[in-house]
C-alpha positions as CSV (number, residue, x, y, z in Angstrom):
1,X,-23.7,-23.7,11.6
2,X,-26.0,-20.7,10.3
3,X,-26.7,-20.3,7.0
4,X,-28.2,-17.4,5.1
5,X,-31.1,-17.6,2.6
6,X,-31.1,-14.4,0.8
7,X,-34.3,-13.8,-2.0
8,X,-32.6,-11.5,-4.2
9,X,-33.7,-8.8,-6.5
10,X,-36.1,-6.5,-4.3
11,X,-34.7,-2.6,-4.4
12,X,-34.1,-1.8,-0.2
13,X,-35.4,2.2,1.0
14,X,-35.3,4.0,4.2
15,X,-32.6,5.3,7.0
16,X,-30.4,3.4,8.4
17,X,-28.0,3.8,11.6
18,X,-24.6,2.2,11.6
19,X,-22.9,0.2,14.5
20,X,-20.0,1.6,16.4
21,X,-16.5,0.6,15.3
22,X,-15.5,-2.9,15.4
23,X,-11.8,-2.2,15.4
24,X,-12.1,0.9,17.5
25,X,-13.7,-1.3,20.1
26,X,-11.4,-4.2,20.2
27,X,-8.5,-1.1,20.9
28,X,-9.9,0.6,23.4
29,X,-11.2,-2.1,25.3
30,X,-7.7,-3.7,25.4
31,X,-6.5,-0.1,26.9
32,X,-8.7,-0.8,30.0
33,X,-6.2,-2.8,31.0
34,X,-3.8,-0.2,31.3
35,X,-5.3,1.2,35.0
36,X,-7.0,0.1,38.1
37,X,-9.6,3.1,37.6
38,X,-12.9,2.7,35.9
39,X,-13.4,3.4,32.0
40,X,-16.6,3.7,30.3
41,X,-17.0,2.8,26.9
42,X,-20.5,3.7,25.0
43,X,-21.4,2.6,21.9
44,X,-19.6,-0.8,21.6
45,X,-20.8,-3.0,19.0
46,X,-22.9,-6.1,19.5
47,X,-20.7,-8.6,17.5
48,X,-19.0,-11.5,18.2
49,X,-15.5,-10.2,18.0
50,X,-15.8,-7.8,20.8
51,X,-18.1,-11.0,22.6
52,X,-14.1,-12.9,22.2
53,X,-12.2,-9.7,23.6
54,X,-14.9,-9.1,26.3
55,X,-14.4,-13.1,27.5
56,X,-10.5,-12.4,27.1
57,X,-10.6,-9.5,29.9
58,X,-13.3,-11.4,32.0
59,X,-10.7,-14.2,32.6
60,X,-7.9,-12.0,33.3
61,X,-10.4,-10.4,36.0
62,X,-11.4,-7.4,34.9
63,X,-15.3,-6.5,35.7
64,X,-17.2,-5.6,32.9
65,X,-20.8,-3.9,34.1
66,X,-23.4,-3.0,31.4
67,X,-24.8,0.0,31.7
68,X,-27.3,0.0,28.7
69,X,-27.2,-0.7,24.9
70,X,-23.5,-0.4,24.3
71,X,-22.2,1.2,26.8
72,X,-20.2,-0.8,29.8
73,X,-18.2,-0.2,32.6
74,X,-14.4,-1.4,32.8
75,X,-12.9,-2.1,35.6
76,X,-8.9,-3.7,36.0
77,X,-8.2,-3.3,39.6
78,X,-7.8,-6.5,40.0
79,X,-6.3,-9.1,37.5
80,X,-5.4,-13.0,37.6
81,X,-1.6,-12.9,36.7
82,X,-1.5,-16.6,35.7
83,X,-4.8,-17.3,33.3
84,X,-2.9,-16.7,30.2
85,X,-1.7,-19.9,30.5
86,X,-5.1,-21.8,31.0
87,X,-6.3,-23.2,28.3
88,X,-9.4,-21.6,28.1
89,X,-7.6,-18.7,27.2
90,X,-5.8,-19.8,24.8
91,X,-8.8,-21.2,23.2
92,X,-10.4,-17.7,22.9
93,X,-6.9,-16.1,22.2
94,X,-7.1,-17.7,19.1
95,X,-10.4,-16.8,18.0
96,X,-9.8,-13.0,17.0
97,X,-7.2,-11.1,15.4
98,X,-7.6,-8.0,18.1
99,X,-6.5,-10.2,20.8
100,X,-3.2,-9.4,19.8
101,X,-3.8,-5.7,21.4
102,X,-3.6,-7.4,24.6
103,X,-0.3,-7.9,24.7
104,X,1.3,-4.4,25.2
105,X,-1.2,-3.8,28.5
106,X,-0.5,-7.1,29.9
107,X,3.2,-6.7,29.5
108,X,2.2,-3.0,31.5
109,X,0.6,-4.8,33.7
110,X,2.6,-8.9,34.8
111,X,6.3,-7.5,32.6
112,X,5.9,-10.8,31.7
113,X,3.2,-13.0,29.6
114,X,2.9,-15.7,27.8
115,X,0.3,-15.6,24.2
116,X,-0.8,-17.5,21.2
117,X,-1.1,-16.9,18.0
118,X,-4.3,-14.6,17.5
119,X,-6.9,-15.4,15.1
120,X,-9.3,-13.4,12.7
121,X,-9.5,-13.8,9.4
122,X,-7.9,-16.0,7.1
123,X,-7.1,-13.8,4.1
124,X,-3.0,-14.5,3.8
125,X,-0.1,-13.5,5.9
126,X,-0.5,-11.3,8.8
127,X,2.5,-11.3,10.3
128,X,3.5,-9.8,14.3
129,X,6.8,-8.4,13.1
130,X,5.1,-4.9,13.5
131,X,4.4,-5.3,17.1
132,X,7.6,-7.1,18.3
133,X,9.9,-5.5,16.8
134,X,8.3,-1.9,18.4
135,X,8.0,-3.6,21.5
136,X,11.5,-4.7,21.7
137,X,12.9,-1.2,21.3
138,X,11.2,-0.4,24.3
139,X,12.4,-3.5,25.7
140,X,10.7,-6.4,25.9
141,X,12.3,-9.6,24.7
142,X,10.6,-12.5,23.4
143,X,11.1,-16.0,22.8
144,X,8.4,-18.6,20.7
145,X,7.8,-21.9,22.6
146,X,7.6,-24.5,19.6
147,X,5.6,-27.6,21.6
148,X,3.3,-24.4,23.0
149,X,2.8,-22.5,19.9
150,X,3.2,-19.6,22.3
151,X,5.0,-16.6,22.5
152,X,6.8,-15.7,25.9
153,X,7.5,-12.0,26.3
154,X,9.0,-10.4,29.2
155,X,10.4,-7.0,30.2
156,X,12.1,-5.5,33.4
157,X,11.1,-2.0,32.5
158,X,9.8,-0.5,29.5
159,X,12.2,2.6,28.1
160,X,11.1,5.3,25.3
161,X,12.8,4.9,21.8
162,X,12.9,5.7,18.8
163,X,11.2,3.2,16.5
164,X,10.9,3.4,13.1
165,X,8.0,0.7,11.9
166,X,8.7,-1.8,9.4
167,X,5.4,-0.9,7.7
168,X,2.3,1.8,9.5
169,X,1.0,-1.6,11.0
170,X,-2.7,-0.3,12.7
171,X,-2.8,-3.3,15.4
172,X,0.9,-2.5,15.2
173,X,1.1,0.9,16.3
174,X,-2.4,0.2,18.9
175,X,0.1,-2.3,20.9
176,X,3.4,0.4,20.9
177,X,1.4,3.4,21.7
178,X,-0.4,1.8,24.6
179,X,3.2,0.7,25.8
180,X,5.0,3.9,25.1
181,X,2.0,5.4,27.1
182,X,3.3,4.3,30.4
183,X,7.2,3.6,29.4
184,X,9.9,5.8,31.2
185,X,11.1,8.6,28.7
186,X,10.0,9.8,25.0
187,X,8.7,7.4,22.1
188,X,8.5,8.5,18.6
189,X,6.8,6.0,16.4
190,X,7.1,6.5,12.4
191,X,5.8,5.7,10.2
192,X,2.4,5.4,12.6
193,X,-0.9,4.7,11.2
194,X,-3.1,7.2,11.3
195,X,-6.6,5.6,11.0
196,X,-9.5,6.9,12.8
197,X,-9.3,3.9,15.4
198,X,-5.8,4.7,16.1
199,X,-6.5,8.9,16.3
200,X,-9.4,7.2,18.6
201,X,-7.3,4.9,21.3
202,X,-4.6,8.0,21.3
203,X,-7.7,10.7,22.0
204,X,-9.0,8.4,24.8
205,X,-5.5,7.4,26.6
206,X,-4.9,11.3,26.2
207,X,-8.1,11.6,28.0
208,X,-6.6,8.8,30.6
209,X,-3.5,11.2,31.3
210,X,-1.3,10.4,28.7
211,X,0.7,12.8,26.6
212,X,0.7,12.4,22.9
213,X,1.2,14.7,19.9
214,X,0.5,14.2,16.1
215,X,-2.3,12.5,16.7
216,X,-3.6,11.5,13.3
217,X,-0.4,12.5,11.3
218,X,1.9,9.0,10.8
219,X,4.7,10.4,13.3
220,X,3.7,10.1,17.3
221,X,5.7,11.6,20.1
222,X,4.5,9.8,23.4
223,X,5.9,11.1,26.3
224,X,5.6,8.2,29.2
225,X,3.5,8.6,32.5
226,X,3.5,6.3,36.0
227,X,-0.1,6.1,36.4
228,X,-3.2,6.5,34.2
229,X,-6.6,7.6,35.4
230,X,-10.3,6.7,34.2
231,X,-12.5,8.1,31.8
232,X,-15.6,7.9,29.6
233,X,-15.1,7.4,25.6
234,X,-17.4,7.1,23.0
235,X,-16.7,5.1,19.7
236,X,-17.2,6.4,16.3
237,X,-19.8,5.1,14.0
238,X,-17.7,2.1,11.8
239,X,-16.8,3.4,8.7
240,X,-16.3,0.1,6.7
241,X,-20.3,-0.5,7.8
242,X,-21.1,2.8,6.4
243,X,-19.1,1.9,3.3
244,X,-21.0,-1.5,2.9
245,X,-24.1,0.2,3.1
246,X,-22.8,2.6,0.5
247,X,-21.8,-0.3,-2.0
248,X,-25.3,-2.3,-1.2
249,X,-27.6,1.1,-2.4
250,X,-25.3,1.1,-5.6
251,X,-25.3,-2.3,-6.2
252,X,-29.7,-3.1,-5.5
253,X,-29.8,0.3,-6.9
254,X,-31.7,1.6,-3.8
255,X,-32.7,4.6,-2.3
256,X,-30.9,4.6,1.6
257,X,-29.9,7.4,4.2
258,X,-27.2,6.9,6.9
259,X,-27.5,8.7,9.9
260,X,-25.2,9.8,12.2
261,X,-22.1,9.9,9.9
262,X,-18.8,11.8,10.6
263,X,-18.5,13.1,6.8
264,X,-15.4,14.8,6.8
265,X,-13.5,12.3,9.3
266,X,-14.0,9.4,6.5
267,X,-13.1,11.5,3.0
268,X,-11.7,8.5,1.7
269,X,-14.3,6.2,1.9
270,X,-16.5,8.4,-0.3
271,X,-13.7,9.1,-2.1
272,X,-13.7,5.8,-3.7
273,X,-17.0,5.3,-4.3
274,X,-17.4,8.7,-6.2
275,X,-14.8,7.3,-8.4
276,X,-17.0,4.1,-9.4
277,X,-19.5,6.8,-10.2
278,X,-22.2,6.8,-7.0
279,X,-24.0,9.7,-6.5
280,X,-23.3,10.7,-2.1
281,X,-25.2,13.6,-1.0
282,X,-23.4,14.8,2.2
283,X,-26.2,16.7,4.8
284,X,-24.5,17.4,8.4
285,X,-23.8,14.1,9.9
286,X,-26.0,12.3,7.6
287,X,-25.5,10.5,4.2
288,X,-27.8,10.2,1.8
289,X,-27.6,7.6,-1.6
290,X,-30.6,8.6,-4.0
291,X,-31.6,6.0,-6.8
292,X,-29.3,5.4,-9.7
293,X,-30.6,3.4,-12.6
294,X,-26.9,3.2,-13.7
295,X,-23.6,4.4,-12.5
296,X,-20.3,4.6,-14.9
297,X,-17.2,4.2,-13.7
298,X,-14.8,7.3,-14.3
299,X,-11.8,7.7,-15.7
300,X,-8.3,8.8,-15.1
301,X,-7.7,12.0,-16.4
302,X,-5.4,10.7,-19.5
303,X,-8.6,8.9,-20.3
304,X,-7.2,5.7,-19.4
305,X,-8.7,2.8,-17.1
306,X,-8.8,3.9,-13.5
307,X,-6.8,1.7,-11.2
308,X,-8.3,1.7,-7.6
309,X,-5.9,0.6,-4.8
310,X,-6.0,0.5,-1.3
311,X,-3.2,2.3,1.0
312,X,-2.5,3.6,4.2
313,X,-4.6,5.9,6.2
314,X,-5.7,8.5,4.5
315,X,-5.6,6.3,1.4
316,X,-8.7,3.8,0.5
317,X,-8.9,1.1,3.4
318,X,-8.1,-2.5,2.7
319,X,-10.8,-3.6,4.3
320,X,-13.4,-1.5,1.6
321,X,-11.8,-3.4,-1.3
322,X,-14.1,-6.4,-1.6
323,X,-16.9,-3.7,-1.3
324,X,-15.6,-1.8,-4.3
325,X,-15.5,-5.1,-6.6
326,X,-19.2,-6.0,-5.8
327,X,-20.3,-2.0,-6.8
328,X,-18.2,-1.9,-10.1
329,X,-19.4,-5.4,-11.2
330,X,-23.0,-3.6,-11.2
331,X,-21.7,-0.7,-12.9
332,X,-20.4,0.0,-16.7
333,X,-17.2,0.7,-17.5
334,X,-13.8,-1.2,-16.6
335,X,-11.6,-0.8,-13.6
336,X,-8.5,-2.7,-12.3
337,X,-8.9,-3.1,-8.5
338,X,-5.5,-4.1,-6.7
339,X,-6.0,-5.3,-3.3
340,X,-2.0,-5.1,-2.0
341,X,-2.2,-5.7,1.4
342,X,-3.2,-9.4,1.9
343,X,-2.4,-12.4,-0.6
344,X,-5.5,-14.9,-0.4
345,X,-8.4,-11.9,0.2
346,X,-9.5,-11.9,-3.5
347,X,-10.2,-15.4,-3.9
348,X,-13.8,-14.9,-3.0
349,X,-14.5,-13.2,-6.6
350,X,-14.9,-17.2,-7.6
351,X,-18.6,-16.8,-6.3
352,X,-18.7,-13.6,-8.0
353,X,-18.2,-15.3,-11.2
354,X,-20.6,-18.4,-10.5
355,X,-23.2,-15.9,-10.3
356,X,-22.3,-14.1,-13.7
357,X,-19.5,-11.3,-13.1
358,X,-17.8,-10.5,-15.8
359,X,-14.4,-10.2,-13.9
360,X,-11.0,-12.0,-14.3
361,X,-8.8,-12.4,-11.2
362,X,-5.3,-11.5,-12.5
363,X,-3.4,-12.5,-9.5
364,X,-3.8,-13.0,-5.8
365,X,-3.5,-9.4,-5.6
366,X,-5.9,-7.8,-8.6
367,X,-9.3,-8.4,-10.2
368,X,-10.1,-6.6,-13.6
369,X,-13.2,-6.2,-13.7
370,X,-16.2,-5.8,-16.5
371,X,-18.9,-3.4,-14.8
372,X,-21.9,-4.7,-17.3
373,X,-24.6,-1.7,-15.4
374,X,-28.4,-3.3,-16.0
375,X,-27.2,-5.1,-19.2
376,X,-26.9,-8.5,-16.9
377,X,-27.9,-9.4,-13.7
378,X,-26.3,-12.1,-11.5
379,X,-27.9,-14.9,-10.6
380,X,-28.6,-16.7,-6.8
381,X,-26.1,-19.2,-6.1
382,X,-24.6,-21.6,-3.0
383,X,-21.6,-19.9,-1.1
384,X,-19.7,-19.7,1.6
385,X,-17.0,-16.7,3.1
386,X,-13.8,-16.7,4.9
387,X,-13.5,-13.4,6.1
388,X,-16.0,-10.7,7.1
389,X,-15.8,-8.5,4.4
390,X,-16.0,-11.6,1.8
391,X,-19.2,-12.2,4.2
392,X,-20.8,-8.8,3.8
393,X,-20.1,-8.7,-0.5
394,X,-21.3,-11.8,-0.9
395,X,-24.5,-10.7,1.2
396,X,-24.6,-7.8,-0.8
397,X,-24.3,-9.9,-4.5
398,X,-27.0,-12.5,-3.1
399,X,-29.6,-9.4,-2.6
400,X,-28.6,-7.6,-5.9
401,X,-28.8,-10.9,-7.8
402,X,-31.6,-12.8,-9.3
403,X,-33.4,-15.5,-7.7
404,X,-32.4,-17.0,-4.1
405,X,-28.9,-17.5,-2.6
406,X,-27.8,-19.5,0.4
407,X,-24.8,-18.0,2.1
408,X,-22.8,-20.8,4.6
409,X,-20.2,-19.7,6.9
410,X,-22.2,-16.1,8.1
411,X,-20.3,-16.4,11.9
412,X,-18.1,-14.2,9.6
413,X,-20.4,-11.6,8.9
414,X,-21.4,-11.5,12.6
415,X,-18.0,-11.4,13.8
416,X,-18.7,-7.7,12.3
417,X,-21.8,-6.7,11.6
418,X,-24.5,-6.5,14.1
419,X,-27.7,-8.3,13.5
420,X,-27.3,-7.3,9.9
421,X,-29.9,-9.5,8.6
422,X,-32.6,-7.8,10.9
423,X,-31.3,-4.8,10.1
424,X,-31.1,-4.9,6.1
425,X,-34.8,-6.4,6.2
426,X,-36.2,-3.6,7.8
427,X,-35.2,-1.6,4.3
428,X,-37.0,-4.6,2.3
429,X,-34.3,-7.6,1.8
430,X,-35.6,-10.8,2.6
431,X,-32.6,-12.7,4.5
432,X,-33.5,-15.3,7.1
433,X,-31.5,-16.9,9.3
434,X,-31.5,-20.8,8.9
């Protein structure tokens, strides 16, 4: 297993490019599925969890073509109705959470499949309730095989409903919208999320020949069509990489640039960060972070501690919370971060503390945390992570910190971030890769 060795302390400058969107990638390659025509997809990350998805739709048949860095050709004329139940599938089924955006364009596709549980990242409960109980109102039944640990779903035809979700699930509403794409009659789905991912999959089936309004708003009209064409589709830059790189300027107390950066489609990512007291300086599609030799936390208005929480779409993301504790531990001032989504996510801050936060975990769901600014620094330590955005905080503590850290477990960080070690050196960190 790869380990990192990270030599901390060194302040990182220059410009750097982020990757296209994981989770935008793992959607929208699922939706290939969904004709026999060709799809092109440019700017697909080179990570392992779209390496899982691309292995998925190779066994089911479909021909995948590279056309250049990023960019490849789909093609599902032809599919193997039976492979879901190899066990090679099943294997790499379980390996990522996106898999389970497979399931709405294989239903499409066989009316009848048989599926795993899907994997990703250990952080809690992530329950399917979301998808099945969406999919079912367009009906599709399903039954759980207890000796196969498999789900069985089936349907004779899928009909537009009315479906009001149990909560604005994003995998959730990906696997109902590409249904309801090619279901007979009108779907409204609310409360939707309305992520950029999910305004991205809707945009590019839209582009396929499906019709769907209130696209990016968290109620979705779909009106069903027979057939779906081709088409070429770009993914956006990933957001939650630009927020990383955001969180690793403040926290080394760097000088970086971001390039091609969609500032007003991600508002809420800066959002929170200007609330922890970083300086952004917005320039077209470009991002600049100047050097900060200290960076205070605000306040509410009342004067009181501010409270930062994630939320749905066009709230903070979930995924940026782990981010936010590793930039207010290196400023000053107190905050109480509540991560609400996920139950074991937070328990990561452990390593934060061995290396000299001043934080307190209140709960499984909130850390209050002691931003100390230059007054300490942490110090290198031995780790591991459990999910990629532990992964990329740690990474982010080790090069901020004092002395050398050894990171275990970084098939995390590259089930999300492209070569980042290669990447981050280029600015001055000195990672390697043992």
């Amino acid at each position: 297993m790869h380990k990192f060795i990270v030599h901390g302390g060194r302040p990182l400058s220059g410009t750097i490019k982020p990757k296209g969107s994981k989770n935008e990638a793992l959607q929208v390659m699922c939706a290939t599925l969904l004709t026999e025509a060709i799809v092109t997809i440019n700017n697909i990350p080179d990570i392992t969890d779209v390496h899982s998805v691309m292995q998925l739709l190779t066994l089911l048949g479909v021909q995948i073509v590279p056309l250049g860095k990023g960019s490849y050709q789909f093609c599902a004329a032809h599919l193997h109705t039976d492979v879901t139940l190899t066990e090679i599938f099943r294997q790499e089924y379980a390996k990522v959470r996106g898999s389970i955006m497979l399931l709405a364009p294989l239903l499409v596709r066989f009316k009848s499949v048989s599926v795993p549980k899907p994997g990703g990242d250990r952080i809690g409960r992530r329950g399917v309730h979301a998808h099945f109980e969406g999919l079912e109102r367009l009906g599709v039944t399903f039954c759980y095989n207890v000796d196969e640990e498999a789900w069985k779903a089936k349907c004779t035809t899928l009909s537009g409903s009315y479906i009001l979700m149990p909560e604005p699930s994003v995998t959730g509403t990906a696997n109902i919208v590409m249904a309801a794409s090619m279901a007979k009659g009108k779907t409204i789905i609310y409360p939707a999320a309305c992520e950029p991912h999910v305004q991205q999959l809707c945009h590019m089936l839209v582009a396929m020949g499906a019709t769907i309004t209130g696209i990016g708003s968290n109620i979705l009209t779909i009106e069903g069509v027979a057939h779906l064409s081709g088409t070429v589709h770009t993914i956006l830059p990933d957001m939650l990489e630009i927020g990383s790189f955001i969180g690793l300027a403040a926290a080394t107390k760097s000088t970086l640039t971001i390039t091609d950066v969609p500032i007003n489609l991600f508002t809420p990512v800066w959002s929170c960060f200007r609330k922890l007291g970083i300086r952004l300086e917005e320039d077209d599609n470009s991002l600049h972070i100047p050097f900060q030799p200290s960076y205070h936390i605000q306040k509410e208005i009342d004067g009181n501690l501010l409270s930062l929480s994630d939320a749905v779409w066009p709230g903070i993301p979930a995924d940026l919370i782990s981010i936010a504790i590793i930039t207010a531990v290196h400023a000053h001032g107190h905050i109480l971060i509540h991560q609400k989504m996920f139950e074991s996510r937070l328990f990561f801050v452990d390593h934060l503390i061995e290396m000299g936060a001043r934080l307190i975990l209140c709960d499984p769901h909130r850390v209050h945390v002691v931003g100390l600014g230059n007054a300490y620094r942490l110090r290198g330590t031995r780790m591991s992570s459990n999910d990629i955005r532990a992964g990329i905080t740690l990474l982010i503590a080790a090069l901020a910190a004092e002395g050398t850290s050894t990171i275990a477990n970084i098939h995390q960080i590259d089930r999300g971030y492209e070569q980042i070690d290669q990447r981050l050196n280029a600015l001055g960190a000195s990672i390697e890769r043992a």
